[in-house]
C-alpha positions as CSV (number, residue, x, y, z in Angstrom):
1,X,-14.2,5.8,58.1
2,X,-17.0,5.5,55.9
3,X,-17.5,9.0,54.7
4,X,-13.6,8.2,53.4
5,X,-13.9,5.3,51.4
6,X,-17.8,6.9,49.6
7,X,-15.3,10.1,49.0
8,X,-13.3,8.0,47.2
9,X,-15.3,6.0,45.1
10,X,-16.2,9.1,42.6
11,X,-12.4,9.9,42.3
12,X,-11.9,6.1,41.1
13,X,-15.1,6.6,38.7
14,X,-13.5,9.2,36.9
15,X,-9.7,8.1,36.9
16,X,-11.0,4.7,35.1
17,X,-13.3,6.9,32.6
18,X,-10.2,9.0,32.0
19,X,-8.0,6.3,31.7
20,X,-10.6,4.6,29.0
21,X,-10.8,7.6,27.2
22,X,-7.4,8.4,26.5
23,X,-6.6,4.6,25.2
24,X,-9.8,4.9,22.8
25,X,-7.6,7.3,20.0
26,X,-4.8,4.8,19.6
27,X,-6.9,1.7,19.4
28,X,-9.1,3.3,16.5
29,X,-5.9,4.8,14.8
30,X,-4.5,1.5,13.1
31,X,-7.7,-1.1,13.4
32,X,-6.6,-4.6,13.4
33,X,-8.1,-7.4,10.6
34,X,-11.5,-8.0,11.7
35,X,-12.5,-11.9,11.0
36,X,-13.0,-11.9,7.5
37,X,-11.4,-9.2,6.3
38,X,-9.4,-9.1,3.1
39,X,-6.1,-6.9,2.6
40,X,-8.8,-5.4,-0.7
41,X,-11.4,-4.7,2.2
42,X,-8.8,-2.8,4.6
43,X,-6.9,-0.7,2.2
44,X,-9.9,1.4,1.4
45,X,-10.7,1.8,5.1
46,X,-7.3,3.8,5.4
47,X,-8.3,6.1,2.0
48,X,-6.0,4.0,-0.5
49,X,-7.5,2.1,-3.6
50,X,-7.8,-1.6,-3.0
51,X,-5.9,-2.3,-6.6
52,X,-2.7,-1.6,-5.5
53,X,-1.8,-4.5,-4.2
54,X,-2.3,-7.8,-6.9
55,X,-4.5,-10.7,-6.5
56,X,-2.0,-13.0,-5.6
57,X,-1.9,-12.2,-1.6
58,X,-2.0,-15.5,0.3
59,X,-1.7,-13.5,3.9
60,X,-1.3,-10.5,5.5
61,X,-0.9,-8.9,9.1
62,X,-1.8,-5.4,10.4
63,X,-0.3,-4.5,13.7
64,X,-2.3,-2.1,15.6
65,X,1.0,0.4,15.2
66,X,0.1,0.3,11.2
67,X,3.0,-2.1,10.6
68,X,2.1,-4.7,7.8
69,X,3.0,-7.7,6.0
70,X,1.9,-9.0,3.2
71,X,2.6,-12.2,1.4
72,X,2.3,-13.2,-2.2
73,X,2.3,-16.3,-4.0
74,X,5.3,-15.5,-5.5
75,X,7.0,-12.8,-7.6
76,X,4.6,-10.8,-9.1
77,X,4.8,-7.9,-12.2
78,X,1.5,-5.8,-13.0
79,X,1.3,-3.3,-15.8
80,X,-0.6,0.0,-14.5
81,X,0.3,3.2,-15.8
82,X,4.3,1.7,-15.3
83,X,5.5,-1.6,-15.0
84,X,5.4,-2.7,-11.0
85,X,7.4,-5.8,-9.6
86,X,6.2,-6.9,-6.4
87,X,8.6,-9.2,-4.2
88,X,6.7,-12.2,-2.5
89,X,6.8,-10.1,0.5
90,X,5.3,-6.5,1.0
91,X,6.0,-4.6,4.4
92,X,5.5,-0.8,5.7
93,X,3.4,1.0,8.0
94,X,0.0,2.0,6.4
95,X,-1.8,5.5,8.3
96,X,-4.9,6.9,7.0
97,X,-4.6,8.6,3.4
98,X,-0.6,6.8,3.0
99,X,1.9,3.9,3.3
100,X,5.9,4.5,4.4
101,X,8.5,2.6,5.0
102,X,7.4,0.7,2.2
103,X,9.8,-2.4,1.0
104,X,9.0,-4.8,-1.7
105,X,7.7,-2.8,-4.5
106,X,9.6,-1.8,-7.5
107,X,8.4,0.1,-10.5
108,X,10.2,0.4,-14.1
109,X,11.2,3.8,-15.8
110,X,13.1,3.6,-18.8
111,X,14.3,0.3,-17.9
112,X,15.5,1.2,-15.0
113,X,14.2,-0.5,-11.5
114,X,13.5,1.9,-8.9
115,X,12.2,1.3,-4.7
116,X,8.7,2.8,-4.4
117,X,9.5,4.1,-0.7
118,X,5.9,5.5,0.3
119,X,2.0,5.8,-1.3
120,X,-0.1,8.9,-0.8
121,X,-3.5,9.9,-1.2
122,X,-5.1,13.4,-1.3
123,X,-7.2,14.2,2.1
124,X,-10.0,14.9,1.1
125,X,-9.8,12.3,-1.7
126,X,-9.0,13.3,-5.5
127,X,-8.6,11.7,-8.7
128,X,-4.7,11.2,-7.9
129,X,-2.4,8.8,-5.8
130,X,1.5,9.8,-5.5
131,X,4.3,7.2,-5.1
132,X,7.4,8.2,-3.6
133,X,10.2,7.3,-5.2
134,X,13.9,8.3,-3.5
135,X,13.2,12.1,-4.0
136,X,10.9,12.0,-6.9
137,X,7.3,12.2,-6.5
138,X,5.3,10.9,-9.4
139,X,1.3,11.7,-9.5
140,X,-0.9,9.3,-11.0
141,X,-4.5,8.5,-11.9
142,X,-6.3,6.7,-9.1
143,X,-8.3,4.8,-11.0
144,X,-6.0,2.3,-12.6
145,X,-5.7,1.0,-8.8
146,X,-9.6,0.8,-8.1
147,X,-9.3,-2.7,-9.5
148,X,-7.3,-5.8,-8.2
149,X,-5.1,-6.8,-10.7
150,X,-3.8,-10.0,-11.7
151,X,-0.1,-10.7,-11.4
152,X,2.2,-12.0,-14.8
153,X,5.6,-14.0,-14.8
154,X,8.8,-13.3,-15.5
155,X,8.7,-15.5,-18.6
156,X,5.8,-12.9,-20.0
157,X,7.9,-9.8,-19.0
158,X,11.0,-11.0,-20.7
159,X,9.0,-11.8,-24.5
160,X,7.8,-8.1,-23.7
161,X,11.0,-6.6,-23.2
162,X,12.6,-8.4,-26.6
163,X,9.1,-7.6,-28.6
164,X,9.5,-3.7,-27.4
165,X,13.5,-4.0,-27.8
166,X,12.8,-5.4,-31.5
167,X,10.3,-2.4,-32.2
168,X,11.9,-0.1,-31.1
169,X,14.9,-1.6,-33.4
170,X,12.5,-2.0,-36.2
171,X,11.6,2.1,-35.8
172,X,14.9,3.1,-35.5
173,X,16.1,1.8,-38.7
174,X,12.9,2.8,-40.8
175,X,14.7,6.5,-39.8
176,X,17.9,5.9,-40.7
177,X,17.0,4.7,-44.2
178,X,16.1,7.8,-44.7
């Protein structure tokens, strides 16, 4: 009987090392917060710029499948390269080098509103981040997100859009004096 159970012993060793190793991968995949941690401090630690989220996040989650949530203080509209609007709550699943299944972030092209549906990076990194947007990809400079940016209200977007609207008024009749 005791030549059994010393037989066995080794075959237990290595089932529980297998067993660890194979769980090791998915922890590391998606880390979760450590204490302290900022939503700024994690998003370079998956390859994305910390500026593209603004400055106005009051919590966030990370759930060690990638799924997140992040809350603002509030509406939020940051100029960048486009006009983004950011809903007071931000969700998707964030992988290294991306985000998808993104919800809550808008951007403005010709004064239209339009879902940004997933981020990307370059692997290895470039001077570029691409936004999904339906079946449109736009490319844009990464460096306009290496910042945290400060949010604006509404009130400031409207006196834009009637300051624009009554330039763009003022232009069009200079031509047609013409």
């Amino acid at each position: 009987m005791p030549s059994s159970s010393s037989s066995s012993l080794p075959f237990l060793v290595l089932l529980l090392l297998l067993s660890a190793a194979a769980s090791a991968p998915a922890a590391a995949a998606a880390p979760p917060p450590s204490n302290g941690s900022t939503v700024y401090d994690l998003l370079p630690e998956f390859g994305l710029p910390p500026g593209l989220l603004p400055d106005s996040v009051t919590s966030f989650s990370l759930a060690s499948d990638g799924s997140f949530v992040v809350d603002l203080a509030g509406p939020c509209y940051v100029d960048f390269e486009y006009l983004v609007y950011y809903e007071p709550r931000v969700t998707g699943v964030v992988k290294y080098g991306g985000i998808g299944s993104l919800k809550g972030i808008q951007v403005r092209r010709f004064l239209i509103w339009f879902d940004v549906d997933a981020i990307k990076v370059d692997l290895p990194p470039s001077d570029y981040i691409y936004f999904e947007v339906g079946w449109i990809t736009r490319k844009l400079r990464v460096d306009q997100f290496e910042t945290v940016h400060s949010c604006r209200s509404n009130r400031s977007l409207l006196l834009l859009d009637r300051a624009i609207a009554a330039a763009a008024e003022w232009i069009r009749s200079i031509f047609t004096q013409f």
